[in-house]
C-alpha positions in Angstrom: 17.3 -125.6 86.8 16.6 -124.8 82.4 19.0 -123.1 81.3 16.0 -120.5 80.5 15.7 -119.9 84.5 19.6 -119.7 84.8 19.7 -117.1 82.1 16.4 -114.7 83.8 18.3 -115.1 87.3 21.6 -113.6 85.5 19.1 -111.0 83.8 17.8 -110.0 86.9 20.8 -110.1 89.1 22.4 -107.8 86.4 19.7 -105.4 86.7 19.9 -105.2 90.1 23.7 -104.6 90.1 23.2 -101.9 87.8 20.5 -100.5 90.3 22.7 -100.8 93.5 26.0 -99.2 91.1 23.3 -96.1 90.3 22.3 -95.8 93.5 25.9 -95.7 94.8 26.6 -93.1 92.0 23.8 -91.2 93.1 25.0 -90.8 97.3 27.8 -90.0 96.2 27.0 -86.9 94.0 24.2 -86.0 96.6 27.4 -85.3 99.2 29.6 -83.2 96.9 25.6 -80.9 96.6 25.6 -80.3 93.0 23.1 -77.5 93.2 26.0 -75.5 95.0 28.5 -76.8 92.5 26.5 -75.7 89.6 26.3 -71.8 91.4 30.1 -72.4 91.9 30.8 -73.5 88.6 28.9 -70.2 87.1 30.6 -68.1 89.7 33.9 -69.5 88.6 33.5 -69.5 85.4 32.1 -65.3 85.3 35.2 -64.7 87.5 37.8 -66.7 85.1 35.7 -65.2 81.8 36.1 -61.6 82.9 39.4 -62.1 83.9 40.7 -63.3 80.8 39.0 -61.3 78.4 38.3 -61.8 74.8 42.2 -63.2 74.6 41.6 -65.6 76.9 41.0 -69.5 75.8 38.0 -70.6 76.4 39.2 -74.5 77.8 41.4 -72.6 79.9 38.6 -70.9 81.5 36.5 -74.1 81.7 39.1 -76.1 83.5 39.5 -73.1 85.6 36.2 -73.6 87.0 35.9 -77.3 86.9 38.8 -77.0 89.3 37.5 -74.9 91.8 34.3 -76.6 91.6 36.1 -79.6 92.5 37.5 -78.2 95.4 34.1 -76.9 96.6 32.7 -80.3 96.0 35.6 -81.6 98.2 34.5 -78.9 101.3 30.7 -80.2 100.9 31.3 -83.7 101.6 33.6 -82.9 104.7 30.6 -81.0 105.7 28.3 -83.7 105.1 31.0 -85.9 107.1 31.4 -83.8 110.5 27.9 -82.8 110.4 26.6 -86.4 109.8 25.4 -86.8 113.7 23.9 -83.2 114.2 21.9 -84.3 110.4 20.4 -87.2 112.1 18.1 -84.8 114.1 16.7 -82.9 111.6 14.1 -83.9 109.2 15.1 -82.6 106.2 19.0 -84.5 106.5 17.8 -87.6 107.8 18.2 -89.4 104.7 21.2 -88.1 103.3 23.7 -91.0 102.3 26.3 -91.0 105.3 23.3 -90.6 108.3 21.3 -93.1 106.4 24.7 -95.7 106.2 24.4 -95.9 102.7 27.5 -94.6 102.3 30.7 -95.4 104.5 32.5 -92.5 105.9 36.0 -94.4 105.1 34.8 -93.8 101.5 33.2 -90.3 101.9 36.3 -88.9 103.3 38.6 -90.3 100.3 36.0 -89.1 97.9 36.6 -85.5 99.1 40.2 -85.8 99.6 40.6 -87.1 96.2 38.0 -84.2 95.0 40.2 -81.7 96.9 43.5 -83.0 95.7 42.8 -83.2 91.8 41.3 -79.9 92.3 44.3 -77.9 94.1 47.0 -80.0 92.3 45.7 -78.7 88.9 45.0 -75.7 89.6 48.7 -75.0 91.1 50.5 -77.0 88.2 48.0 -75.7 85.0 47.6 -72.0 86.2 49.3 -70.6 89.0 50.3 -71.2 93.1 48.3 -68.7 93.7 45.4 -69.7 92.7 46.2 -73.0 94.5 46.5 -72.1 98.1 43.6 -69.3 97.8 41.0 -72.9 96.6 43.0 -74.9 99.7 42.8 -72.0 102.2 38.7 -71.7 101.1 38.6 -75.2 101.3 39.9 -75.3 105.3 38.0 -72.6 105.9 34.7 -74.0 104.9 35.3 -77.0 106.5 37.4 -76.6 109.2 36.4 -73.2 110.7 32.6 -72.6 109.5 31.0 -76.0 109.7 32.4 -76.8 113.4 30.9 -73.0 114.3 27.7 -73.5 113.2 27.6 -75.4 116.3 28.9 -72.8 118.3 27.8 -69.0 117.4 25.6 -67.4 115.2 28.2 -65.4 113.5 28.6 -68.5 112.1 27.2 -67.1 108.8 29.5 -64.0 108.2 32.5 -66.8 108.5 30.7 -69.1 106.1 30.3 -66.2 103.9 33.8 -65.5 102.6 34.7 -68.9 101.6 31.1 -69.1 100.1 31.7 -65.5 97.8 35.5 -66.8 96.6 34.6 -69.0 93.7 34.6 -65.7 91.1 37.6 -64.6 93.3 39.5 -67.9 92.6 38.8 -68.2 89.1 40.0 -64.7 88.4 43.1 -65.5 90.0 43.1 -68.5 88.2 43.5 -67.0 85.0 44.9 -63.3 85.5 47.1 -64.3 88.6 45.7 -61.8 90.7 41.7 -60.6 91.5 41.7 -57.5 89.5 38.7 -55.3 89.8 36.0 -57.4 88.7 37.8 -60.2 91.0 37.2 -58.1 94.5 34.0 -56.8 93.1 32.1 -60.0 91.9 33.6 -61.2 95.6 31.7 -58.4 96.9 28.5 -59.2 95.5 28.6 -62.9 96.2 29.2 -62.3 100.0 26.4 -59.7 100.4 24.0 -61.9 98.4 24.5 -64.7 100.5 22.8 -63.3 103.6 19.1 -62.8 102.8 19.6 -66.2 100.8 20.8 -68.2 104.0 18.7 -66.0 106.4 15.5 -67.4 103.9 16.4 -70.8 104.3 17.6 -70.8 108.2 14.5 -69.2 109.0 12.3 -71.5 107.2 14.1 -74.7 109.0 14.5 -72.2 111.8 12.6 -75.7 113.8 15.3 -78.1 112.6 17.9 -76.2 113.6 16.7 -75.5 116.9 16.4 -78.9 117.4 19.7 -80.3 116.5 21.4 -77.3 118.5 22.4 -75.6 115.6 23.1 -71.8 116.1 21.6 -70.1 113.2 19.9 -66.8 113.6 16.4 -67.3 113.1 16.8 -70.4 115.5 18.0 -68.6 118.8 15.7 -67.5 121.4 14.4 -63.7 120.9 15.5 -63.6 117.2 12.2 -63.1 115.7 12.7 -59.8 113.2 16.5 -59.9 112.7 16.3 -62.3 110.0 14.6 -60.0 108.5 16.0 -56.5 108.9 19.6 -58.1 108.2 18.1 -59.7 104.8 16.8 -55.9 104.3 20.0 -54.6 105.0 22.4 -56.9 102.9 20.0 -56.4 100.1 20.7 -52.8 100.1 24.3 -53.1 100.4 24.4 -55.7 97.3 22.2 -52.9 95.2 25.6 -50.2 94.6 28.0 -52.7 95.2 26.1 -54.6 91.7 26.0 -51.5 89.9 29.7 -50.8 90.7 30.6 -52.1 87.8 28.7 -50.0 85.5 30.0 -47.0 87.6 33.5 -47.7 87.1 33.1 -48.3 83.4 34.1 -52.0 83.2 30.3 -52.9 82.3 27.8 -51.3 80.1 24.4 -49.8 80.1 22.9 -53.3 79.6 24.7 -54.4 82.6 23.9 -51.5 84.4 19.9 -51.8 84.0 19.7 -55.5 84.4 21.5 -55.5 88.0 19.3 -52.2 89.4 16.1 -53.6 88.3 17.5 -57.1 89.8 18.9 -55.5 92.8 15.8 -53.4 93.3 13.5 -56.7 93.1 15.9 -58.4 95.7 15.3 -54.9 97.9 11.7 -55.5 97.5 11.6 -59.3 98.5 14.0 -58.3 101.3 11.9 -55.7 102.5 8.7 -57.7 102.6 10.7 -60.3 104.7 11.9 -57.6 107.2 8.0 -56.2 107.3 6.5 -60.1 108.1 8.8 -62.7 108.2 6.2 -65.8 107.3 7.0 -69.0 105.5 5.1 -67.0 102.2 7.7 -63.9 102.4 10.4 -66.5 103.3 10.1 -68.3 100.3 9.6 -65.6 98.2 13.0 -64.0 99.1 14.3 -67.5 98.6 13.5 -68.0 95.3 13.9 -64.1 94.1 17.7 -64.6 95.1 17.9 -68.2 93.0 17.1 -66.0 90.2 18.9 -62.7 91.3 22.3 -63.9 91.3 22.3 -65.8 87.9 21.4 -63.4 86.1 23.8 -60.6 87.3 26.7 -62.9 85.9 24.6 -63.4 82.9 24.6 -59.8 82.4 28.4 -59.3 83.3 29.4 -61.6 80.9 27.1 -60.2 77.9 28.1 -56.2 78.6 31.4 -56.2 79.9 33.6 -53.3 78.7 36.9 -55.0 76.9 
């Protein structure tokens, strides 16, 4: 073989090695579900901001919520790990990188210890013990206690809920050592906002679920209409626990406009749900609740009262 031919063969097996390494890289950040971590990054990050206040340092606050993105990183690919049979049966988790044996579980488990670890360990040693056990506890609870029920009950979804609202909780005990006000209220509004969100989504793969066994609302036998009327009613519990804020005088008028008009929009979507649930209302209360919680910690961290 020319040296010429020896030299391409390298070229090309480089490339490829470069392709597979990418493609590993890829799995792997697929399991930890980044489009939750970047929600559980800005949650974290509101809670820790408002927590601190203008005295706080600012890498303080951003390793705060690094951390306890970490850890929720660390919960999602034990999720993807005990769930990886029951994701075999539904179209839209067939491919994912554990059912598809592109990644080894051996490898996805020490992936999310390590994630979990790291995240816990700096969070106890760089800010407080608190803070800690709270991340660990949310992490156990995530993955130990809601992911197994989703197999079990329905009420699966008010369990999964209070791990799923602690990320502003966490990082305002991160940095204060305890919740405060705008901990247990931002709490508050994360768990409420979660329902019509998940109810949109469950009810839209209501098919999938049903077929891998999975007991989420809209999947169950006689369910049709209480996707909706719960999405209605979460909705308008979220709308004064939002303004709260405003109410108690730790936010402004800015504040207290943008989260009534976003609140009354997320009432609206809800309501239409509750009226027809249809894959057009579905999606539409789907995609009004991607842009409804944004931009209520958008607005608490541009009007807050210091």
């Amino acid at each position: 073989m020319k040296g010429r031919d020896v030299e391409a063969l390298n070229t090309a097996s480089s490339a490829g090695g470069l392709q597979t390494a990418f493609r590993t890289l890829v799995d792997f950040v697929e399991l930890t579900k980044p489009r939750i971590g970047a929600l559980v990054f800005f949650a974290a990050f509101t809670g820790a901001y408002l927590a601190g206040g203008a005295h706080a340092e600012f890498s303080r606050i951003l390793l705060a919520a690094v951390c306890i993105t970490s850890v929720a990183a660390s919960s999602c690919v034990f999720n993807h790990i005990i769930e990886r049979d029951v994701d075999r049966l539904m179209h839209r988790t067939a491919q994912r990188p554990l059912v598809a044996g592109r990644v080894e579980v051996r490898d996805a488990v020490f992936f999310a210890s390590l994630l979990g670890i790291l995240g816990v360990s700096v969070l106890a040693i760089a800010f407080n013990l608190q803070s800690a056990l709270l991340a660990l506890a949310t992490l156990a609870a995530y993955a130990l206690v809601y992911t197994p029920l989703k197999r079990a009950t329905s009420l699966n979804t008010i369990v999964g809920a209070i791990p799923g609202a602690m990320p502003p909780f966490l990082g305002c005990v991160a940095i204060a050592g305890a919740p405060g006000p705008w901990g247990w209220i931002l709490f508050g509004i994360l768990f409420a906002w979660q329902f019509p969100h998940f109810l949109a989504i469950a009810w839209l793969y209501r098919e999938d679920y049903a077929r891998a066994g999975m007991q989420m609302l809209p999947a169950l036998p006689g369910s049709q209409g209480i996707a909706g009327r719960q999405s209605l009613l979460y909705s308008l519990v979220l709308l004064p626990l939002s303004l709260l804020p405003a109410v108690r005088g730790d936010a402004g008028l800015v504040y207290g406009g943008a989260v009534l008009v976003l609140g009354l929009g997320y009432v609206g979507a809800s309501l239409a749900f509750a009226r027809r649930e249809s894959v057009r209302t579905a999606r539409t209360l789907l995609y009004s609740s991607l842009i409804h919680l944004p931009l209520v910690f958008v607005a608490a961290l541009i009007d807050p009262v210091v």
